[in-house]
KOLSEVO-229919 format. One line per field, with one value per residue (C-alpha): residue number from 1; chain; y, x, z. Coordinates in Angstrom, 3 decimals. Example, Ala and Ser with C-alpha at 12.3 -4.5 7.8 and 13.67 -1.06 7.14 Angstrom:
! KOLSEVO-229919
miza (1/2)
marke (A/A)
north (-4.500/-1.060)
east (12.300/13.670)
up (7.800/7.140)
This chain:
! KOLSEVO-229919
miza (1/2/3/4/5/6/7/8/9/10/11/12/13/14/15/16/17/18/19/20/21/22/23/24/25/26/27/28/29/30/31/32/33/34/35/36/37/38/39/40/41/42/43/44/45/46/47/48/49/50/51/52/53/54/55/56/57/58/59/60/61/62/63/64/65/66/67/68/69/70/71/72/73/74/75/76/77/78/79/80/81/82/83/84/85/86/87/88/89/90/91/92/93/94/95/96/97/98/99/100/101/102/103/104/105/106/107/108/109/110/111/112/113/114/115/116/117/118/119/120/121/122/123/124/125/126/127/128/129/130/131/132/133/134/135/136/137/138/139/140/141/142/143/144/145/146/147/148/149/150/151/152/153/154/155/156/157/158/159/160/161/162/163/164/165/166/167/168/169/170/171/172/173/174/175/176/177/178/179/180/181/182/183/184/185/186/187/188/189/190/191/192/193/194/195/196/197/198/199/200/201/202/203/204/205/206/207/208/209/210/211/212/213/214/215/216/217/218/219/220/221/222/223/224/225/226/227/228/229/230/231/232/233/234/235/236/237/238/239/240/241/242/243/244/245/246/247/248/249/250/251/252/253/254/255/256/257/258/259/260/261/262/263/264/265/266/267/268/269/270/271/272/273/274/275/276/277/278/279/280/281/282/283/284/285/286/287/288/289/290/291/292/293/294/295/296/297/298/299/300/301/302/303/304/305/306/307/308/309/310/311/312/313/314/315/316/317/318/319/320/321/322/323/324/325/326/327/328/329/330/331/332/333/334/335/336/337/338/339/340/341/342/343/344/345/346/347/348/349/350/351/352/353/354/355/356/357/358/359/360/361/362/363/364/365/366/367/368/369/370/371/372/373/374/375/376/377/378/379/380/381/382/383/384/385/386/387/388/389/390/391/392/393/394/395/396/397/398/399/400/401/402/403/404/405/406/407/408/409/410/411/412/413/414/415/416/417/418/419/420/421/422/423/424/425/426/427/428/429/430/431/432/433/434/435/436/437/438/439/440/441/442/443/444/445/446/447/448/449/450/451/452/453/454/455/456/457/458/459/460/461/462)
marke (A/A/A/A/A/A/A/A/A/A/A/A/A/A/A/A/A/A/A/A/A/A/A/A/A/A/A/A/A/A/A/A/A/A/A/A/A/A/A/A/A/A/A/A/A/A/A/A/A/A/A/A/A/A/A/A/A/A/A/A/A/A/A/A/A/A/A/A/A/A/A/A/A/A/A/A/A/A/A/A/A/A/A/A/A/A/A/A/A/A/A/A/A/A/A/A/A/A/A/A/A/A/A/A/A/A/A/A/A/A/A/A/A/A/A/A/A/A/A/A/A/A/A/A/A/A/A/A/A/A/A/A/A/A/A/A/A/A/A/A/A/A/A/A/A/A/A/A/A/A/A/A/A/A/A/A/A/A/A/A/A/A/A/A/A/A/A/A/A/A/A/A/A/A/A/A/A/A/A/A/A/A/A/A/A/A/A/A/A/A/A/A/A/A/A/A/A/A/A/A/A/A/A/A/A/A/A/A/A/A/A/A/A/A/A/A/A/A/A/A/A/A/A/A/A/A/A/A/A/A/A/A/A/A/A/A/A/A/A/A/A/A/A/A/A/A/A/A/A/A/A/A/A/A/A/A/A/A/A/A/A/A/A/A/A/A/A/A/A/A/A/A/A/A/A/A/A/A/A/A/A/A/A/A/A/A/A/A/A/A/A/A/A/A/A/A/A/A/A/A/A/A/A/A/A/A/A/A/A/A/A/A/A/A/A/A/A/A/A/A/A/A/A/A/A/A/A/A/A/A/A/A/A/A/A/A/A/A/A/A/A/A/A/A/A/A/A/A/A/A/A/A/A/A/A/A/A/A/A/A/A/A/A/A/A/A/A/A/A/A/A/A/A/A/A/A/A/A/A/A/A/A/A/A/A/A/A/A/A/A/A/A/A/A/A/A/A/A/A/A/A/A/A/A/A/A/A/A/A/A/A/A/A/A/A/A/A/A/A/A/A/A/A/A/A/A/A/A/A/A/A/A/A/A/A/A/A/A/A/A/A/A/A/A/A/A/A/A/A/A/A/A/A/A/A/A/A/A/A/A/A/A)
north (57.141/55.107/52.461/49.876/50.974/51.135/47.809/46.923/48.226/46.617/43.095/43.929/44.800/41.455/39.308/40.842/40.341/36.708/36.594/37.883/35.568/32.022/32.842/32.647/29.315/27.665/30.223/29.493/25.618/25.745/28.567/26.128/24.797/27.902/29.796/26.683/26.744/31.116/30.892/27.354/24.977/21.626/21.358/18.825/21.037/23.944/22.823/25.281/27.957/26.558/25.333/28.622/30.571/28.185/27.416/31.301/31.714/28.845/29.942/33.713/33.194/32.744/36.211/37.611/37.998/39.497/42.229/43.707/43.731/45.287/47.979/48.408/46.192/48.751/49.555/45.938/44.945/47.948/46.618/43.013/44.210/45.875/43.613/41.141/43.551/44.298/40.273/40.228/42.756/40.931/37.428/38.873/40.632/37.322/36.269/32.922/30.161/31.540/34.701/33.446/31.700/34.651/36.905/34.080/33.899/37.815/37.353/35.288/36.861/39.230/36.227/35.006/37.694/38.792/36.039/35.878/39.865/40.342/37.880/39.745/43.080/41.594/40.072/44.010/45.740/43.861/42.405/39.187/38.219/39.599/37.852/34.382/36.001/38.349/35.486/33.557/36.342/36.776/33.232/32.758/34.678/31.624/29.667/31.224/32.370/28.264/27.628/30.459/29.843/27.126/28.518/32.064/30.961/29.201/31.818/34.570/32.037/31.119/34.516/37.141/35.574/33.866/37.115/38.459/35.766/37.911/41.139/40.503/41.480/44.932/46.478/44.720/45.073/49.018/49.556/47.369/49.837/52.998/51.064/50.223/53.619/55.159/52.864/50.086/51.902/53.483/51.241/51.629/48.614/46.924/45.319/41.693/39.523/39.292/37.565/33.699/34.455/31.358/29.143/30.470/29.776/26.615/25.443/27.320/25.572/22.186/22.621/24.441/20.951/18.338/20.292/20.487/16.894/15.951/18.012/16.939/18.560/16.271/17.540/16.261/13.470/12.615/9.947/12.094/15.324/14.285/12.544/15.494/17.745/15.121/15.434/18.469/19.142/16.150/17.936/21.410/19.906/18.329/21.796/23.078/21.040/21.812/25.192/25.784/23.612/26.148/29.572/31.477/31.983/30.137/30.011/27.077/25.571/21.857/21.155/21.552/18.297/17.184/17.138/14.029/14.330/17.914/15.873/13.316/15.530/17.214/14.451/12.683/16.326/16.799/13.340/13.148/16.792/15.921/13.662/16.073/18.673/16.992/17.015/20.740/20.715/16.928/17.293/20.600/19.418/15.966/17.755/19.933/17.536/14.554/14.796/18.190/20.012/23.644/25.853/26.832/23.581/22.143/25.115/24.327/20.613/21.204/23.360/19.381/18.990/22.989/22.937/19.774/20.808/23.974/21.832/18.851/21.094/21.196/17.365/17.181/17.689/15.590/13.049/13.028/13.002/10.067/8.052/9.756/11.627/8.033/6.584/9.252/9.632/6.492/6.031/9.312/9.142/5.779/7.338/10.493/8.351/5.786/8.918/10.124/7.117/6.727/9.610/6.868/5.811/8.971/8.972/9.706/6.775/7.097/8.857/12.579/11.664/9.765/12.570/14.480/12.191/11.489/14.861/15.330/12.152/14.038/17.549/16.032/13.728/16.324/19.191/17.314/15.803/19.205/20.532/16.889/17.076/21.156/20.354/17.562/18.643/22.165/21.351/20.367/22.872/25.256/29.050/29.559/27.607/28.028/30.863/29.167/25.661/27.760/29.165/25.484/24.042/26.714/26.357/22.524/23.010/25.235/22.676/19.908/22.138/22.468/18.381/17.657/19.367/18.647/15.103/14.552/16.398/14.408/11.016/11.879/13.245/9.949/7.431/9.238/9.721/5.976/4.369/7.074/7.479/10.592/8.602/6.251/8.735/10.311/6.987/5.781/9.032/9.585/5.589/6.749/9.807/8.018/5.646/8.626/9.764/6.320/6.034/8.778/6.845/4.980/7.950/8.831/5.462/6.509/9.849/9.720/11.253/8.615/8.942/12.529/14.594/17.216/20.860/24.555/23.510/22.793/26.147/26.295/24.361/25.871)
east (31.513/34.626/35.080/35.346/32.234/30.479/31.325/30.193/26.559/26.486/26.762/24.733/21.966/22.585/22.796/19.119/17.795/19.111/18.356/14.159/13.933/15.195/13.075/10.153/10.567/10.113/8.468/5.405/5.267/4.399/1.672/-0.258/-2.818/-3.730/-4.016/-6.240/-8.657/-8.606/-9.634/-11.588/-9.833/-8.107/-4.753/-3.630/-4.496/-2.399/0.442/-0.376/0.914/4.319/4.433/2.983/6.085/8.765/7.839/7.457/10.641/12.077/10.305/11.804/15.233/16.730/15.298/17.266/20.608/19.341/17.401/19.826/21.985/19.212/18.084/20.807/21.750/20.523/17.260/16.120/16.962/15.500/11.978/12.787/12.256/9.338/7.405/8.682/6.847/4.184/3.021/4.018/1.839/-0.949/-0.302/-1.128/-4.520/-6.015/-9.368/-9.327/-6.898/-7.312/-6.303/-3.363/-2.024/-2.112/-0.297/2.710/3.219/3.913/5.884/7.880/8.229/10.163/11.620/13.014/15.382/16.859/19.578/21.046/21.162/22.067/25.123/25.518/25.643/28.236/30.335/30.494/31.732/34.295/37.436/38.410/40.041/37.621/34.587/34.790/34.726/31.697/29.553/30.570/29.575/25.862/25.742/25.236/21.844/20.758/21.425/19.869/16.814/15.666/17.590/14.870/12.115/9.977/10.420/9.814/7.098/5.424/5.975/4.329/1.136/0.839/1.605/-0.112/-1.139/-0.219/-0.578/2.297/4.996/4.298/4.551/7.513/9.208/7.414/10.356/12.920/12.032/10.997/15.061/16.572/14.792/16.072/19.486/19.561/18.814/21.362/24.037/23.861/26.276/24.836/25.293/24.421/22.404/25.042/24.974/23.567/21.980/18.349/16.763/15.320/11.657/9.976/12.900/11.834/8.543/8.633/10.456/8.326/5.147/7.145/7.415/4.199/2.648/4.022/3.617/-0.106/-0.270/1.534/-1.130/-4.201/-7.266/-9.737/-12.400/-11.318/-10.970/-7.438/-6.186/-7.012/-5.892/-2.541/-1.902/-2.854/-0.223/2.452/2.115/2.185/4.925/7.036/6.037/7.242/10.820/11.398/10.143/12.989/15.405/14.633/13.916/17.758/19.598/18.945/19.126/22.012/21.484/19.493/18.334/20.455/23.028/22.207/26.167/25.647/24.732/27.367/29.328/28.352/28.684/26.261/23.318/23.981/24.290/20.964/18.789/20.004/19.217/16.198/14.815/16.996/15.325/11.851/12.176/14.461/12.263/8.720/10.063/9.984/6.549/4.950/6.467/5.174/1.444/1.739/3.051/0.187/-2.471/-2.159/-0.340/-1.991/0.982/0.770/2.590/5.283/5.747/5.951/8.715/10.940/10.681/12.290/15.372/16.996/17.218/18.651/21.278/22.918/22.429/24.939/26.975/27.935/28.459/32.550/32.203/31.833/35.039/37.215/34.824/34.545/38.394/38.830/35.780/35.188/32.166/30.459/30.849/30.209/26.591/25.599/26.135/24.681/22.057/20.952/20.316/18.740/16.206/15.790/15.703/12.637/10.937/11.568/9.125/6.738/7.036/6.399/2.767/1.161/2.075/5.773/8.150/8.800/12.729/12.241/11.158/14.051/16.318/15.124/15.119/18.738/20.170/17.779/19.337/22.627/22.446/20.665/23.167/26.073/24.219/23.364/26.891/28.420/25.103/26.343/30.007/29.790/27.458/28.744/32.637/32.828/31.505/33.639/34.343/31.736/29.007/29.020/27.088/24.291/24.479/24.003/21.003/19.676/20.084/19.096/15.590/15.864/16.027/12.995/11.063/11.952/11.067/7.209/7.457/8.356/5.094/3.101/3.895/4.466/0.807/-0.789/0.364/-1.127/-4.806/-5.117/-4.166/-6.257/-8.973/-8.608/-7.879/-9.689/-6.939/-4.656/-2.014/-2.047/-1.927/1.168/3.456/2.930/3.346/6.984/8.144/7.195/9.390/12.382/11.420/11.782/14.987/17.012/16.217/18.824/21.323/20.630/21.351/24.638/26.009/26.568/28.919/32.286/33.614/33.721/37.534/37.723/38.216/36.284/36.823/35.832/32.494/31.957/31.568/28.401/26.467/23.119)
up (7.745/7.209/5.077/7.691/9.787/6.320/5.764/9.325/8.589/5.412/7.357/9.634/7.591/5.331/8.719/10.042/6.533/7.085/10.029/9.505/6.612/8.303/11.491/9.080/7.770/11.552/13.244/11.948/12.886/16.306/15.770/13.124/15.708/17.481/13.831/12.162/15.544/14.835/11.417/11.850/9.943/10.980/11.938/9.709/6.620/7.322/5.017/2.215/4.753/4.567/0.982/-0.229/1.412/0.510/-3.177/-3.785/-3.007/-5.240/-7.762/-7.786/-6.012/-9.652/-10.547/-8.062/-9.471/-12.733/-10.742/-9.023/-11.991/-13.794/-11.078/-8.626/-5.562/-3.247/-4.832/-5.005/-1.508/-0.317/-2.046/-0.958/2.477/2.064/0.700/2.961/5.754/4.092/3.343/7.399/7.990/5.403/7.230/10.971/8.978/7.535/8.478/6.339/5.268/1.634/2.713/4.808/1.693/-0.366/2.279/2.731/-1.342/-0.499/2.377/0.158/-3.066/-0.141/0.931/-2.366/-2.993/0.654/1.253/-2.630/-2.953/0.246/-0.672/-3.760/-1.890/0.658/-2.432/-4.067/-1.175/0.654/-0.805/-1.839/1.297/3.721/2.109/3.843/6.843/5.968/4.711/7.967/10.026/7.569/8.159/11.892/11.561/9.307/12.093/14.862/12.970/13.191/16.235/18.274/15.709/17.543/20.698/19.830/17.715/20.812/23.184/21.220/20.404/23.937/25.968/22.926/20.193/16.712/15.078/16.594/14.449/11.667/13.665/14.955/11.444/10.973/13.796/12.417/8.632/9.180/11.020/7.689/5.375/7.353/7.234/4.172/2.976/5.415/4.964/1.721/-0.809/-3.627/-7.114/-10.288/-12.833/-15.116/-18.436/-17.905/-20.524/-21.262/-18.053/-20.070/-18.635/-20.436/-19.201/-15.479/-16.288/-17.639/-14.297/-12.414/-13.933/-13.475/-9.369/-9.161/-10.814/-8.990/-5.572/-6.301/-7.426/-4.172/-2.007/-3.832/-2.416/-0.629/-2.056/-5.837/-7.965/-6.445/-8.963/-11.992/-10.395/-9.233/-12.460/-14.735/-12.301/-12.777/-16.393/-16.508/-14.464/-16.515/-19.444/-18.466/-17.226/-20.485/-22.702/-20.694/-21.530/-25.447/-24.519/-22.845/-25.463/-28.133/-25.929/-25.555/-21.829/-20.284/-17.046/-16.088/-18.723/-19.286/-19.239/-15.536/-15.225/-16.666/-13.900/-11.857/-8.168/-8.754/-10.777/-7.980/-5.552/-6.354/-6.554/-3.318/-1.650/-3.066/-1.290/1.797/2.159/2.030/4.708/7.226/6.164/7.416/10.962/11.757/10.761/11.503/15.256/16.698/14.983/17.044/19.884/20.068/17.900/19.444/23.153/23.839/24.623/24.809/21.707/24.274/25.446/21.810/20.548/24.019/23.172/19.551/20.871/21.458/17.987/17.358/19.593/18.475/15.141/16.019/18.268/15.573/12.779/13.598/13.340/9.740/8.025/10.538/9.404/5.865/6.198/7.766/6.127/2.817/1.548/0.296/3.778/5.538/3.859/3.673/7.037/8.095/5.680/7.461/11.208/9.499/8.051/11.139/13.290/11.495/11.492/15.439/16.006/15.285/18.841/20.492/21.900/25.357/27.122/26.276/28.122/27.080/27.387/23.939/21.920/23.392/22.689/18.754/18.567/19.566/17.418/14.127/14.863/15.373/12.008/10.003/10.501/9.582/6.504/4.919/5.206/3.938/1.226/-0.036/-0.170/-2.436/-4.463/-5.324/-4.657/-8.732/-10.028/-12.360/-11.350/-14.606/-13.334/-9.496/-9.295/-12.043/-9.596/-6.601/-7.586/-8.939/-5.306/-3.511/-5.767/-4.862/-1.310/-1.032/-3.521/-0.924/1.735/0.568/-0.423/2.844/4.224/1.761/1.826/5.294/5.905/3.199/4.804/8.435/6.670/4.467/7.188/9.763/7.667/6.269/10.492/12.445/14.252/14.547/15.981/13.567/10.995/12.445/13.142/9.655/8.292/10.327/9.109/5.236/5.693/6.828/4.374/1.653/3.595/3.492/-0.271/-0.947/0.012/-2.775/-4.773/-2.533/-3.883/-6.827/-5.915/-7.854/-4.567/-1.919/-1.397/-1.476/1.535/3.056/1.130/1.873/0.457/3.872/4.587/2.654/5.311/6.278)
């Protein structure tokens, strides 16, 4: 094989890694329904399905890096895969919710390590001045993994059954391991030093906390159990901070903070995504929950929201160019949050052409957010620290993720529960998410960017 076709199988392989792994963080929305009424459970406690998945895979993503230094590129992606397949295989096998849980924390310990080594693998075998290009080509199967989840999702709950969303990765995992075996270049581990386990651990205890004090079980004390979790997970952030001041190397260098637009940056992500974040799940479940649509029906009715996404993603960097990065989000940041809080007037005696339209102005403000939210958060960092930072938001951005859900899920149980009314439950729930959502640009105000323009950051939009 030449070098060029070697390098074509290589992205490939990376790009239906990609690809497998973002399909599974929207597939699964519209299927929640028809799975709860399978396995007898409600709808509107399904969350842990989600949050299981994403949180796994913030808690491990750090680990990646070190792994493949440790055992070889190759080897480790190889077994990324297959576990990925085999916690598929565990998800489509599960007879309770319990169950169900325990086979997405697989699916995502998989998960966790198939986009950063992938990168990795892509960054070791082409040149310098082919990698842009590679990562842009790895890239669009991030894209369209969300952009057919919902749909796909619905039309294999609705024409098979749900079991078949998790299927649908044995094919496709079973040809990556064959490729990868075939056609990932052989590597050997390198020196790299000692992996800071109790730092991961510590941070790993902190998100683990305060996503369990966020979705406090109804069948507890809530008060006392959410404020024992917040505790605890205040208490494990600041161990870490002692803990990394006097390591060598630590997980994450504290002096990464000290560059301002990135501790900005991450906090202002972390709560614009919890609010963007509740959408992909909140909407299919009132879709489905309250105006009885069927799961095909619900996954067409989010593609609005995908394809403006993909369409307004070139809009970005004109913008930020002509307004600045502070403008530009606090502006943006403002119909993002308004956006989510007009799904509060979708119900059954409104016309369907609202949610479409929401749905549009949300994909449209959302897309262009995240890339604007990346760039300016990253573009500071130095050549020393990027890779560290990276890793940092990429474990923010799952932990919002699986606050999102959890949050946006908790709202819509207590206020139905509380009214006795679904509906209810759902519009306040969607107004307390934009809510959430407009605070950040709070946060954004403070950005010691607001005249800068746009950068190649961009090109780190997901």
């Amino acid at each position: 094989m030449t070098r060029d076709s070697a390098h074509k199988a290589l992205l490939w392989i990376v790009a239906t890694a990609f690809f497998m792994q973002s399909l599974d963080t929207t597939i699964v929305n519209t299927a929640l329904p028809s799975i709860a009424q399978s396995l007898h459970e409600s709808a509107l406690a399904m969350q842990p399905v989600i949050v299981g998945y994403t949180l796994t895979m913030a808690i491990l993503t750090p680990a990646s890096g070190w792994l493949a230094d440790r055992f070889g590129t190759r080897r480790v992606y190889f077994v990324a895969i297959l576990i990925f397949v085999i916690g598929s295989v565990c998800c489509a096998g599960a007879h309770t919710l319990g169950q169900l849980i325990v086979a997405r924390v697989l699916q995502g310990v998989g998960g966790s390590m198939l986009l950063p080594i992938g990168r990795l693998a892509v960054l070791r075998s082409v040149s310098a001045e082919q990698y842009v290009s590679a990562l842009a080509f790895v890239s669009i199967a991030g894209q369209v993994g969300p952009l057919l989840g919902p749909t796909l999702g619905g039309w294999l709950t609705q024409t098979i059954s749900w079991h078949w969303i998790f299927l649908i990765n044995v094919p496709i995992g079973l040809a990556g391991l064959a490729a990868t075996q075939f056609f990932l270049p052989h590597d050997h581990a390198v020196s790299a030093p000692p992996f800071d386990l109790a730092g991961c651990a510590l941070l790993s205890l902190g998100m683990s906390a305060f996503s369990l004090g966020v979705d406090v079980p109804a069948s507890t004390n809530r008060a006392a159990w959410a404020t024992v979790c917040f505790a605890l997970s205040v208490a494990s952030f600041l161990a870490y901070v002692v803990h990394a001041k006097y390591r060598t190397h630590p997980l994450f260098r504290l002096g990464l903070f000290r560059e301002p637009n990135f501790s900005v940056g991450l906090v202002g992500n972390l709560l614009c995504r919890i609010g963007a974040n509740a959408v992909p799940f909140m909407v299919p479940l009132m879709l489905q929950v309250q105006l009885g649509y069927s799961p095909l029906r619900s996954g067409l009715t989010m593609l609005p929201a995908a394809l403006a996404g993909t369409m307004t993603k070139r809009w970005v960097a004109p913008l930020i160019r002509r307004f600045g990065y502070g403008t530009f989000l606090l502006v943006n940041t403002a119909i993002v949050g308004l956006s989510i809080a007009a799904f509060s007037l979708v119900s059954k005696d409104s016309p369907a052409l609202i949610a479409l339209v929401v749905l549009a102005v949300f994909g449209a403000a959302t897309s262009m957010q995240f890339a604007a939210m990346n760039s300016v958060t990253l573009k500071g960092l130095s050549h020393a620290d990027a890779g560290s930072g990276n890793s940092l938001f990429s474990m923010a951005q799952m932990l919002a993720m699986g606050l999102g859900v959890s949050i946006g899920g908790g709202v819509v149980r207590l206020f139905a529960s509380e009214w006795g009314s679904t509906q209810a439950g759902f519009r306040v729930s969607f107004i307390c998410m934009g809510v959430i959502t407009l605070l950040s640009a709070v946060v954004f105000r403070w950005l010691d960017a607001v005249k800068q323009p746009a950068s190649t950051g961009l090109k780190q939009a997901q």
